[in-house]
C-alpha positions in Angstrom: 100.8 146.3 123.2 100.7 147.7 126.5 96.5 149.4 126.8 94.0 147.9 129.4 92.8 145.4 126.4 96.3 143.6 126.6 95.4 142.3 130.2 92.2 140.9 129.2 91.5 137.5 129.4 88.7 134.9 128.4 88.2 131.7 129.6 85.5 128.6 129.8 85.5 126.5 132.7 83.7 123.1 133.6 82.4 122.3 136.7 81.9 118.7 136.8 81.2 115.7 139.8 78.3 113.5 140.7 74.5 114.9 141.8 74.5 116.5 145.4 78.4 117.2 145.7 77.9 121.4 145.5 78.7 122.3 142.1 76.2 124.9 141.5 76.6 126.1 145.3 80.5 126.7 144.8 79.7 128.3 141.3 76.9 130.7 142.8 79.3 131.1 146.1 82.1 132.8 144.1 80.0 134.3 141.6 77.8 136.2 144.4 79.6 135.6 147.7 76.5 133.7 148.9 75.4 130.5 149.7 72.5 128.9 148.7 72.0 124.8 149.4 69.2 123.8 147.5 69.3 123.2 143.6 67.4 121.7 140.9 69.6 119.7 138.2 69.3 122.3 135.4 72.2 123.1 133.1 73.5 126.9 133.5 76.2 128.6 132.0 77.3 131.9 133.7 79.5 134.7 132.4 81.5 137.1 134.8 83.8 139.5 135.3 86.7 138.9 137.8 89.9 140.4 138.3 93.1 138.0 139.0 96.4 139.6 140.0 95.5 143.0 138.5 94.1 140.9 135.1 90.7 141.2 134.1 89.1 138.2 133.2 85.5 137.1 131.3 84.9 133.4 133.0 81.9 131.1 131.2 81.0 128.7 133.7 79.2 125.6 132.7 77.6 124.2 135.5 76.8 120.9 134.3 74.3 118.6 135.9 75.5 114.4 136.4 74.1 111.9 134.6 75.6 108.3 134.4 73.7 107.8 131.3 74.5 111.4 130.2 75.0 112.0 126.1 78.1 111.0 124.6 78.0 114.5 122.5 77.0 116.6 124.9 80.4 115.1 127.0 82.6 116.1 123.9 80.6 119.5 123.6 81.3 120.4 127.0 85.7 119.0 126.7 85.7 120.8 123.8 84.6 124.1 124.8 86.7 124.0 128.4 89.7 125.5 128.5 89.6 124.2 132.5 87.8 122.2 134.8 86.7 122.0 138.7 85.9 118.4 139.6 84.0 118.7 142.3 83.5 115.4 145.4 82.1 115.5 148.9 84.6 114.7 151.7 81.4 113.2 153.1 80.6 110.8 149.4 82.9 108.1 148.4 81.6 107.4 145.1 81.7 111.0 144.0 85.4 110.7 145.0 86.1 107.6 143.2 84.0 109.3 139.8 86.8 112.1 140.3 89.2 110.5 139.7 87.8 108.4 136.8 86.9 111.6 135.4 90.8 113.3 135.5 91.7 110.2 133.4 89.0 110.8 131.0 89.6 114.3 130.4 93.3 114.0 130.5 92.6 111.2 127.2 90.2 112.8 125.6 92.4 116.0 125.7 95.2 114.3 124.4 93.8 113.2 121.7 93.5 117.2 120.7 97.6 117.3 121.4 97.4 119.5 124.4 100.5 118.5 127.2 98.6 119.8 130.2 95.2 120.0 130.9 94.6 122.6 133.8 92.4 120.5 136.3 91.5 121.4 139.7 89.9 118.9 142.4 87.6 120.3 144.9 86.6 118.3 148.2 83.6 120.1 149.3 81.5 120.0 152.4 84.8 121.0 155.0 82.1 121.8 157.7 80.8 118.2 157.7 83.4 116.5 159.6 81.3 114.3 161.5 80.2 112.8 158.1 83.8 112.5 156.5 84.4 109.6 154.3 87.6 110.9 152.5 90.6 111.8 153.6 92.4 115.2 152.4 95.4 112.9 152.0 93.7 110.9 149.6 92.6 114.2 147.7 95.9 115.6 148.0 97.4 112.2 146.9 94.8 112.3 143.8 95.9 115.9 142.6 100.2 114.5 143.0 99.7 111.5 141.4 97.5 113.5 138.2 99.0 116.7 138.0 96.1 118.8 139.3 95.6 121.1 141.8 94.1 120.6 145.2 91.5 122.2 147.4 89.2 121.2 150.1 86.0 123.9 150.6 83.2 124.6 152.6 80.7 126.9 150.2 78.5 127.1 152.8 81.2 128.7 155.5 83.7 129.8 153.7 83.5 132.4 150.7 88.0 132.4 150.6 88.3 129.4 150.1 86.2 129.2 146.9 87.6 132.4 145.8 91.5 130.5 145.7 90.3 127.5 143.9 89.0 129.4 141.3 91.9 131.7 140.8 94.1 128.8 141.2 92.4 127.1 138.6 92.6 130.4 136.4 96.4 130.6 137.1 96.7 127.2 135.5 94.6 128.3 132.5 97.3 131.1 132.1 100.2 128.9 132.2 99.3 126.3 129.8 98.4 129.4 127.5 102.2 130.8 127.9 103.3 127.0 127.4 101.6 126.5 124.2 102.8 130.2 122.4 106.2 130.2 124.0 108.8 129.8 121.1 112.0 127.9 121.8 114.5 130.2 123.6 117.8 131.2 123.3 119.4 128.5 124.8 117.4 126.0 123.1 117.9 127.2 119.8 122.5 127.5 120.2 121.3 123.9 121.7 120.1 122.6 118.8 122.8 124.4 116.3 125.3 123.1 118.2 124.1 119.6 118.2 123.6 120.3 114.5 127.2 121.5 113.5 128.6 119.2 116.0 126.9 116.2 114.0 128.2 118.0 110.9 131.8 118.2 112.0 131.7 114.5 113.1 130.4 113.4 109.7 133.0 114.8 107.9 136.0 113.6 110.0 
């Protein structure tokens, strides 16, 4: 099938990290272009249009407030529903960098307990245009993504409306992949691989 439906795609992703780190700015940032900085800690889930490499796509973004104490249920809800996720520090916060990366290992966990290899993940350090306040190094995010398999980004939503824009589509590109992963049947070369190690076991047994 070759019409414009064919290059449609859905997808649902999560935008997670503590209180203050810029969620909801970076969500409203690519959504609109602009930048607002003050937000009051309210669950929203947007739906958009956006067109990646000639594909159009329909992103649901749950922008989900932080709660330490936060329902267990309404955690599984929102893994359930994701097919990705933006984890979201300030270079500027510590502990928001350190809940990161506690929640990579959660997600990766609870995801495997649903049998899926690869969970796309991308980590966001926001706040670029604070320098004067950084706490975290972009090694250490960069070091974070290696070490877990995600992607890596470090923003400025208030400055910087390309940068958003890439760690989106980035994280969309990793949606994709794990997508092809999943339908792709065993190719040629697998299958003659495992004839041949079948008829080869064959032929050994009967000698």
């Amino acid at each position: 099938m070759t019409g414009p439906s064919a290059l449609k795609m859905e997808a649902n992703i999560v935008m997670l990290g503590t209180d203050s780190v810029g969620k909801s700015a970076l969500t409203v940032r690519f959504l609109t272009r602009r930048f607002i900085g003050e937000y009051g800690d309210i669950e929203s889930i947007y739906t958009h249009n956006v067109l990646v490499d000639g594909r159009e796509i329909t992103l649901s973004i749950w922008d989900s407030s932080h709660s330490e104490c936060c329902e267990t249920s309404l955690q599984e809800r929102r893994l359930q529903w994701a097919d990705g996720f933006v984890l979201v520090y300030s270079i500027c916060d510590r502990s928001s960098f350190n809940t990161v990366a506690k929640m990579v290992q959660h997600i990766k966990a609870a995801k495997g307990l649903q049998g899926a290899e690869k969970v796309p993940i991308v980590i966001v350090g926001n706040k670029r245009d604070l320098q004067h306040r950084r706490t975290v190094t972009s090694e250490e995010g960069r070091l974070l993504a290696l070490t877990t398999d995600c992607q890596f980004y470090e923003v400025s939503a208030a400055e910087n409306y390309h940068g958003v824009l890439v760690a989106f589509h980035g994280l969309v590109g990793r949606i994709r992949e794990s997508r092809l992963a999943v339908r792709k049947p065993a190719g040629i070369k697998g299958i003659v691989k495992s004839m041949s190690a079948v008829f080869g076991r064959k032929r050994t047994d009967s000698l």
